[in-house]
C-alpha positions as CSV (number, residue, x, y, z in Angstrom):
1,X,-10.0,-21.6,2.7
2,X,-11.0,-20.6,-0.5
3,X,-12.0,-17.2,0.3
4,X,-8.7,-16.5,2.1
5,X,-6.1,-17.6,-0.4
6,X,-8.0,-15.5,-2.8
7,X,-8.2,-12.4,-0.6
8,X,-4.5,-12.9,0.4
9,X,-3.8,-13.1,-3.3
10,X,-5.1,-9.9,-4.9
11,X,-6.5,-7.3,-1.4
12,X,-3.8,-5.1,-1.9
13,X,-3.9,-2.7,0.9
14,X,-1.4,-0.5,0.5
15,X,0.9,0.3,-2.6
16,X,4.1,2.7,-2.5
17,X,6.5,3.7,-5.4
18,X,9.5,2.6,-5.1
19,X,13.1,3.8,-5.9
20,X,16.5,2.9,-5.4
21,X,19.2,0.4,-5.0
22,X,20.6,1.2,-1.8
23,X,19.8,0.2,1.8
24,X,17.3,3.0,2.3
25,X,14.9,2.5,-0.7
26,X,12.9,5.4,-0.4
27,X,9.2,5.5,-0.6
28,X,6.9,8.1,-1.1
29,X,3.9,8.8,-3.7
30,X,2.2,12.6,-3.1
31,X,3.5,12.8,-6.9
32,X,2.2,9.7,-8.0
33,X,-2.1,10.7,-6.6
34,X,-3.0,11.4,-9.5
35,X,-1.6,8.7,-11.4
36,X,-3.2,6.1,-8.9
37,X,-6.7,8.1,-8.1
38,X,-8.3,5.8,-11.3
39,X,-6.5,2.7,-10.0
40,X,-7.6,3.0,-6.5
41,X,-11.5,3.6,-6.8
42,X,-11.9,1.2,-9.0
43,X,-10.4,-1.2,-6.2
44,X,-12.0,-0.1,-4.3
45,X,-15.1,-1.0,-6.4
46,X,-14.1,-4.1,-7.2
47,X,-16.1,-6.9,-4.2
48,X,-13.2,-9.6,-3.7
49,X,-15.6,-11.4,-1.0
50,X,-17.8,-12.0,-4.4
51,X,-16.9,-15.5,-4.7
52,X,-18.4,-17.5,-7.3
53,X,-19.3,-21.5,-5.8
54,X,-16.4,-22.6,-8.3
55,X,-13.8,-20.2,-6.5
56,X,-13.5,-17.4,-8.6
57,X,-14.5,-14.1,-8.4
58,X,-16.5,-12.6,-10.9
59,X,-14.6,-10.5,-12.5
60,X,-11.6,-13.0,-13.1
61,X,-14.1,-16.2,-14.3
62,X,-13.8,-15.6,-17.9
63,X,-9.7,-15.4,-17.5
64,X,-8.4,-18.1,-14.2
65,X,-9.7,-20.3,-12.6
66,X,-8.5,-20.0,-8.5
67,X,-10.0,-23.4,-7.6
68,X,-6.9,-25.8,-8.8
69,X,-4.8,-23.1,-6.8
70,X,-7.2,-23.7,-3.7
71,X,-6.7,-27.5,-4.2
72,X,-3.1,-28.0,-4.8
73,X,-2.5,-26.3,-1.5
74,X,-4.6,-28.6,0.4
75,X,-4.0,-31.3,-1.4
76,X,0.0,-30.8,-1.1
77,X,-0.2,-30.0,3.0
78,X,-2.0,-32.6,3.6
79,X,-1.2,-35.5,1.5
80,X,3.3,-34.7,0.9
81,X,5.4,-36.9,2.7
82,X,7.3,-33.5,3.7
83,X,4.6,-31.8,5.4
84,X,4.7,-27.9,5.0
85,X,1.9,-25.3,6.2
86,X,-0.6,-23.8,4.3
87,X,0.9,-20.1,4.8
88,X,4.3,-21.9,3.7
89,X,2.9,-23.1,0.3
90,X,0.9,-20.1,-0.2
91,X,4.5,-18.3,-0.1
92,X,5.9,-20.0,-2.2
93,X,3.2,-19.5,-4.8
94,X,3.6,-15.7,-4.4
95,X,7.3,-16.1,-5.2
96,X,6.5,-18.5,-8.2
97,X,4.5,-15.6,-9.5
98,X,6.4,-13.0,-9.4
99,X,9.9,-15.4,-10.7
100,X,8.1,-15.4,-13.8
101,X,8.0,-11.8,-14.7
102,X,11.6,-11.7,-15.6
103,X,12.2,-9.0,-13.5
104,X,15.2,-8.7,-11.6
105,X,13.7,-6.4,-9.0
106,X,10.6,-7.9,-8.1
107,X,10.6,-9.9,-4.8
108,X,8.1,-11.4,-1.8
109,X,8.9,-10.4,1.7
110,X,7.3,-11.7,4.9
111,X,5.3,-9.8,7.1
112,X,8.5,-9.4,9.5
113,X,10.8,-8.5,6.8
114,X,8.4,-6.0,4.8
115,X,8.0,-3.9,8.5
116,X,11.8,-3.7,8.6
117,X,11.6,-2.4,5.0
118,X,8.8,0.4,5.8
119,X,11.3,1.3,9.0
120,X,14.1,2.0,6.8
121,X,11.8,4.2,5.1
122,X,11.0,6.7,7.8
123,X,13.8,8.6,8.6
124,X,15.1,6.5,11.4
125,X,15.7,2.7,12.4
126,X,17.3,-0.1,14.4
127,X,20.1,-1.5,12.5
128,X,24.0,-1.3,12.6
129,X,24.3,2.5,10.4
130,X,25.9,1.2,6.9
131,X,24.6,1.8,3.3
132,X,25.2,-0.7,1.4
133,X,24.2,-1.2,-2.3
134,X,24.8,-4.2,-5.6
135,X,27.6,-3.6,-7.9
136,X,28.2,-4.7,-11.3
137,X,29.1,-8.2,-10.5
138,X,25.8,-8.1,-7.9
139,X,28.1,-7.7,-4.6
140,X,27.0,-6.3,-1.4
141,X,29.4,-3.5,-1.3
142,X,29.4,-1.2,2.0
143,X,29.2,2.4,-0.1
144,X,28.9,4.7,3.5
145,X,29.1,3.8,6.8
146,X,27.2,6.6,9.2
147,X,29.6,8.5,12.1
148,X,27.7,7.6,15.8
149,X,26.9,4.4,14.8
150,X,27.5,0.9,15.5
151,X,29.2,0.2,12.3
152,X,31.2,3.2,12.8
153,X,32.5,2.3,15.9
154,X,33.9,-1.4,14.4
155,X,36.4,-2.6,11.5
156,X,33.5,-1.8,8.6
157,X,34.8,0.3,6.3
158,X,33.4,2.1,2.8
159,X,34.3,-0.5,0.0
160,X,33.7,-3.9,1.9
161,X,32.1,-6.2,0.9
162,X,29.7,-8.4,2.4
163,X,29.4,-12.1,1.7
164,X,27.6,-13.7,4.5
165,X,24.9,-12.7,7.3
166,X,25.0,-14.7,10.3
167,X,26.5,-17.7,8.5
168,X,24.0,-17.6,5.6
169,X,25.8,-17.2,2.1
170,X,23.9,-14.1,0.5
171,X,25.5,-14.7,-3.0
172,X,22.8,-13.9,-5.8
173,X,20.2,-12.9,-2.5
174,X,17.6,-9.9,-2.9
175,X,19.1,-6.4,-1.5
176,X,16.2,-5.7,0.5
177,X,16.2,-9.5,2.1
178,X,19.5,-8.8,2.6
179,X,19.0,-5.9,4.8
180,X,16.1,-7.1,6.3
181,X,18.6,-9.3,8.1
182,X,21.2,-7.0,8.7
183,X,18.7,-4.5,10.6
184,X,17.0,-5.9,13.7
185,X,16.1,-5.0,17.2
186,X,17.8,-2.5,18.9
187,X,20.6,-4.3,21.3
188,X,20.6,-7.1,19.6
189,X,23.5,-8.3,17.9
190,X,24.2,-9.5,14.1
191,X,27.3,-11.0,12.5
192,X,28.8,-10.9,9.3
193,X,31.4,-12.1,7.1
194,X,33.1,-9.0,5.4
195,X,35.7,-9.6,2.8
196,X,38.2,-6.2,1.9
197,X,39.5,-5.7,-1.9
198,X,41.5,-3.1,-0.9
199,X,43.3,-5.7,1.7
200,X,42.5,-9.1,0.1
201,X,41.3,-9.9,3.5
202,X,38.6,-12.0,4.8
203,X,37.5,-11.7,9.1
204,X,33.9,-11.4,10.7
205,X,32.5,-9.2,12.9
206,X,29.8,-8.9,15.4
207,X,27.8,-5.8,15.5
208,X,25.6,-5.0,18.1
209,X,22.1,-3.0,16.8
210,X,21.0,0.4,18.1
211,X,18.5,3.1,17.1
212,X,19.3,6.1,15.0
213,X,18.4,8.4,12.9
214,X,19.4,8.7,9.2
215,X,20.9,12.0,7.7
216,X,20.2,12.6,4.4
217,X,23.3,15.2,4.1
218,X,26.3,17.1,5.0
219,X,27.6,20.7,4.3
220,X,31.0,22.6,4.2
221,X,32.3,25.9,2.6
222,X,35.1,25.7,0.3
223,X,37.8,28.5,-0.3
224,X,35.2,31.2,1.5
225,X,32.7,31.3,-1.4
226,X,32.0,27.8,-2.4
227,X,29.6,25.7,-1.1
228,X,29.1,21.8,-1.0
229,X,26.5,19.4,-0.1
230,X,26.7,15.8,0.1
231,X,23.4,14.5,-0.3
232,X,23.2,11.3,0.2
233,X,20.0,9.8,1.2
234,X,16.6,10.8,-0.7
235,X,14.1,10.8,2.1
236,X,10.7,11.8,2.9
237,X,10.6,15.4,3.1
238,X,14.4,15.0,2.6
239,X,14.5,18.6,0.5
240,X,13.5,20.6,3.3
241,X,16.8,20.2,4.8
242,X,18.5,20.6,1.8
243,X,16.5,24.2,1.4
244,X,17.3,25.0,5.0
245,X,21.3,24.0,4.2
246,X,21.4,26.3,1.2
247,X,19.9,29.3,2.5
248,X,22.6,29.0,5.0
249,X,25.7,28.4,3.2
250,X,24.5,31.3,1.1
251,X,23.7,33.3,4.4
252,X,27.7,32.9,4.8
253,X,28.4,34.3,1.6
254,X,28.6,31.6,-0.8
255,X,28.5,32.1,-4.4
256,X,28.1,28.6,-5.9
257,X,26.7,24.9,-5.1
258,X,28.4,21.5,-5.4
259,X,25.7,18.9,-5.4
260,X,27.6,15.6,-3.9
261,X,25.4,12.8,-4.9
262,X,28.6,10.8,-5.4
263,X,27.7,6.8,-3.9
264,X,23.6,7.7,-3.3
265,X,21.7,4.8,-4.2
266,X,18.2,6.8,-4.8
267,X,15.5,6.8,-2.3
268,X,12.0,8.7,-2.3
269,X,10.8,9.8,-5.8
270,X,8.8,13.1,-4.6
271,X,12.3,14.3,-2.8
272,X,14.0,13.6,-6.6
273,X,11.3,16.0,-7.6
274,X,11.4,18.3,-5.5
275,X,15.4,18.9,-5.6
276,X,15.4,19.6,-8.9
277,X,12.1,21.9,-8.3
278,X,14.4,23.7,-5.9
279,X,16.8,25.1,-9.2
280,X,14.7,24.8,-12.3
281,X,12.4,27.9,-12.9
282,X,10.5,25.9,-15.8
283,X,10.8,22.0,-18.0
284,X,10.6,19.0,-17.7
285,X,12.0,17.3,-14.9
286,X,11.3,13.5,-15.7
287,X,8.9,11.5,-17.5
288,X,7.1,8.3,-16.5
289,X,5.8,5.3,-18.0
290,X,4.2,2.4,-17.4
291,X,1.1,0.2,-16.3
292,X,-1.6,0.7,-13.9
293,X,-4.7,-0.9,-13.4
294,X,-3.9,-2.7,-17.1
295,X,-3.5,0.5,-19.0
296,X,-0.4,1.9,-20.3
297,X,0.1,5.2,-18.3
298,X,2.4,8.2,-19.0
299,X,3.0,10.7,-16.6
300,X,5.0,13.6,-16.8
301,X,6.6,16.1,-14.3
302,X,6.8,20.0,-14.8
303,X,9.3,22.4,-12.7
304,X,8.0,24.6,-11.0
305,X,9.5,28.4,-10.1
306,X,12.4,27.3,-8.0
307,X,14.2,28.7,-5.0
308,X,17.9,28.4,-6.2
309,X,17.5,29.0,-10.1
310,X,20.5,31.3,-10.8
311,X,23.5,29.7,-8.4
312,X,26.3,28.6,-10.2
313,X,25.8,24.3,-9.8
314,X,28.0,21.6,-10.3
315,X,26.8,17.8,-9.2
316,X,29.1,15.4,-8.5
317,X,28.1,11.3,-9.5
318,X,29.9,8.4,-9.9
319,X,29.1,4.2,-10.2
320,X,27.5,3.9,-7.5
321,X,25.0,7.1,-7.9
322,X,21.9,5.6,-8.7
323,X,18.1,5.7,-9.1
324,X,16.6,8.5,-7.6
325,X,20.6,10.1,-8.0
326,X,20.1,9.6,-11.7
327,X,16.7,11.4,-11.7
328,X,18.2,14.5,-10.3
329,X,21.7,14.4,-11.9
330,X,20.2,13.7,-15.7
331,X,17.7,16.4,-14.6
332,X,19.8,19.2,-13.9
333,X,22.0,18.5,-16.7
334,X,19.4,18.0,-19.6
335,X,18.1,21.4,-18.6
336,X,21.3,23.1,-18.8
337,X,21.2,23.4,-14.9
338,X,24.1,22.2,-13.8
339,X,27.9,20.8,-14.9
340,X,28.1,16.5,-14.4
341,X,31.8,15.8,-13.3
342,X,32.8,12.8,-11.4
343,X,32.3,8.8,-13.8
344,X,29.3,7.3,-15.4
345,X,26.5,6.6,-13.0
346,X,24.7,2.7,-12.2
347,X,22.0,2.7,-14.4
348,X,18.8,2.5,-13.1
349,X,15.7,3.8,-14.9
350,X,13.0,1.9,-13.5
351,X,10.4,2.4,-11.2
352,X,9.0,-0.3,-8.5
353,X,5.6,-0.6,-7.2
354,X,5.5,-1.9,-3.2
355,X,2.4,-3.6,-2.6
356,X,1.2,-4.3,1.4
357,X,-1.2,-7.7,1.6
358,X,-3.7,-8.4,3.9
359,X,-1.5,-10.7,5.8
360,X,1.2,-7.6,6.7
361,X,3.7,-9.5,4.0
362,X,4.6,-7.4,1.2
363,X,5.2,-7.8,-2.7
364,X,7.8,-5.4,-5.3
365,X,7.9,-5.6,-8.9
366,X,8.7,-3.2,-11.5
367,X,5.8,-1.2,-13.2
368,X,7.3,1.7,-14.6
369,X,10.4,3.2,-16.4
370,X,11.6,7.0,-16.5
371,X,13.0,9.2,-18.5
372,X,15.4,12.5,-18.8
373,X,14.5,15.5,-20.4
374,X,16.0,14.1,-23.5
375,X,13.9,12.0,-23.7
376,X,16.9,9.2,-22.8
377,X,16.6,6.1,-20.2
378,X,19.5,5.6,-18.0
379,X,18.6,1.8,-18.0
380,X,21.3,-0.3,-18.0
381,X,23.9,2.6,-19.2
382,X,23.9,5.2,-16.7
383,X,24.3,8.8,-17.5
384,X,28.2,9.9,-18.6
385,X,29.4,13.3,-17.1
386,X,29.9,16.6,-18.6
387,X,33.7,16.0,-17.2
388,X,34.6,12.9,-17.0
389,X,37.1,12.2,-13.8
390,X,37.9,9.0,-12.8
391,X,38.9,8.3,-9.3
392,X,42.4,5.7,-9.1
393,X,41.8,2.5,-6.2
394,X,44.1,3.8,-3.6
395,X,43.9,7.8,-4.1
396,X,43.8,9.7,-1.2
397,X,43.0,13.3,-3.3
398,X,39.6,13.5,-3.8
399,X,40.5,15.0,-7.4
400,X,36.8,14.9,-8.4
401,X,36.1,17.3,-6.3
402,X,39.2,19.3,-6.5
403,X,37.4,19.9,-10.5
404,X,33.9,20.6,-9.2
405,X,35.9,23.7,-7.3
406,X,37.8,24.5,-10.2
407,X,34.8,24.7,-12.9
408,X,32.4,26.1,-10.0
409,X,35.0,29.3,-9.6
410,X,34.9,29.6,-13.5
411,X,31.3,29.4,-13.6
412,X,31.2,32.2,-10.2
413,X,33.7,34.6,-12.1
414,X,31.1,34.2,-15.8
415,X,28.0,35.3,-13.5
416,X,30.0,38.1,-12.1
């Protein structure tokens, strides 16, 4: 027993940087090798069968003692008048960990819900086709729901909110949970309680799952010469698309880029990157710091020559643009890049580590925060436009993008 509870404890088999607040929380780490190459050989090092004959392994003996862990879990599930499993308690005693981090991000997920979080992650998955993300008041606000998919094809619109998951109240309830139960197997159905601001309306649907993939953009051409992207998803490999969509509008004779990141709730850090790579010729793009292995670690990320360095740019962000959004947004504009118009961002500036144990269940907890060019975190405060433009409840004129056109055509005619 002893030697399981242990390895369950601290093997660590798998560990992923995370980055978002939305429904897809991207993963990725090519960018982050280096940073963990120390970390990982020396867990690999490390013998966790090593087991000392009071329950500790050899390099924790000095600091903790596992052996009262080891006993209050058979003591307790064999000996409490309400009888739970060993596998129960030893749940628990992850979440009891990790509660007292004060961390609002950090979280334990079964092995069933951490492989519908890894789905979400690749590019495609079994769920109902919404993106859904916390607001200020920690609401489960629908921010996009995908065309061709179930949700599309029902009452869910953008700006609902969600309140319950087949009858379970998900007040104050992890995001990721939260979507964990929302996403299931395909043809299966889900229902939830939905309540409408814009209505002050309450109803419940039931939405049958499917299998789809998830986009990570759209693109149009404004006024013959201006082009617009809405990127909304930061994926794995997301930027190749986005390099393929560029070339193309500019194929057609554009002559400037609006960067829609309007309502993206992050996703994979190395796409972040890599977008801004794709218009910076040279600076810093973001800056990383945090601990690893118990060492403070600082990390920082240098443009490369980009694709798309001399297009006129203008990204568009708003409250719900977070994360991985904020990256690329704070980015662009610290270096001079690009124009900010739209409202203040969320304010996210911190980094979570995913870590895959032995048992397939899955732990999150935040082990880094990030910084702009400036030097500034977007923690907590978001980052405030260039032109500030704030969109009404109720208006149907997209008047944030009617000024990305209008300062993109001024920037077109100063390049001439």
């Amino acid at each position: 027993m002893k030697k399981n509870v242990l390895r369950v404890v601290i093997s660590i088999l798998v560990v992923i940087f995370i980055f978002s607040t939305g429904l897809w929380v991207g993963i990725s780490f090519d960018y982050f090798k280096r940073y963990l190459s120390n970390w990982q050989s020396n867990i690999n090092e490390r013998n966790y069968n090593d087991i000392n004959s009071d329950g500790t392994s050899n390099d924790l003996i000095e600091e903790f003692s596992v052996e009262p862990f080891t006993e209050a879990i058979s003591l307790i599930s064999g000996n409490s008048l309400n009888k739970e499993s060993e596998k129960v308690l030893l749940q628990a005693a992850l979440e009891g960990m990790l509660s007292v981090l004060d961390d609002k991000y950090a979280e334990y997920f079964t092995a069933e819900e951490y492989q519908k979080i890894m789905e979400s992650y690749s590019g495609t998955m079994s769920g109902i086709g919404v993106v859904v993300t916390l607001n200020k008041e920690g609401k489960v606000v629908v921010v996009r729901v995908l065309e061709d998919t179930p949700a599309y094809k029902t009452n869910i619109k953008e700006g609902d909110i969600i309140t319950e998951v087949e009858g379970i109240d998900i007040t104050n309830m992890n995001l990721e949970k939260i979507v964990a139960m929302i996403k299931g197997e395909e043809g299966t159905d889900v229902s939830l309680k939905i309540y409408r601001p814009s209505g002050d309306s309450t109803f419940e649907v039931t939405v049958t799952r499917a299998r789809f993939d998830i986009p990570n953009l759209i693109s149009d051409i404004f006024e013959e010469d201006i082009g617009y992207i809405w990127y909304y998803d930061f994926q794995m490999s997301g930027v190749k698309q986005l390099d393929k969509e560029i070339q193309k509008l500019i194929d057609k004779g554009v002559r400037g880029l609006i960067l829609d990141l309007r309502s993206n709730p992050g996703g994979a850090w190395d796409d972040a990157v890599e977008v801004c790579d794709l218009f910076l010729n040279e600076g810093k793009i973001v800056t990383v710091k945090g601990r690893l292995n118990d060492k403070e670690r600082v990390e920082e990320y240098i443009a490369h020559e980009g694709k798309y360095t001399e297009i006129p740019l203008v990204v568009l962000i708003n409250g719900f643009s977070a994360s991985a959004s904020e990256l690329v947004a704070g980015a662009l504009k610290d270096n001079k890049r690009a124009i900010l118009i739209g409202e203040r961002s969320y304010g996210k500036g911190v980094v979570q580590a995913l870590y895959e144990l032995s048992d397939k269940s899955g732990i999150k907890f935040t082990t880094a925060k990030y910084y702009l060019p400036s030097g500034i975190s977007v923690e907590g405060v978001g980052i405030k436009p260039d032109i500030v433009v704030k969109m009404e409840p109720g208006t149907k004129e997209d008047i944030q993008l009617d000024r990305a056109i209008e300062e993109l055509k001024a920037l077109i005619g100063e390049s001439e």
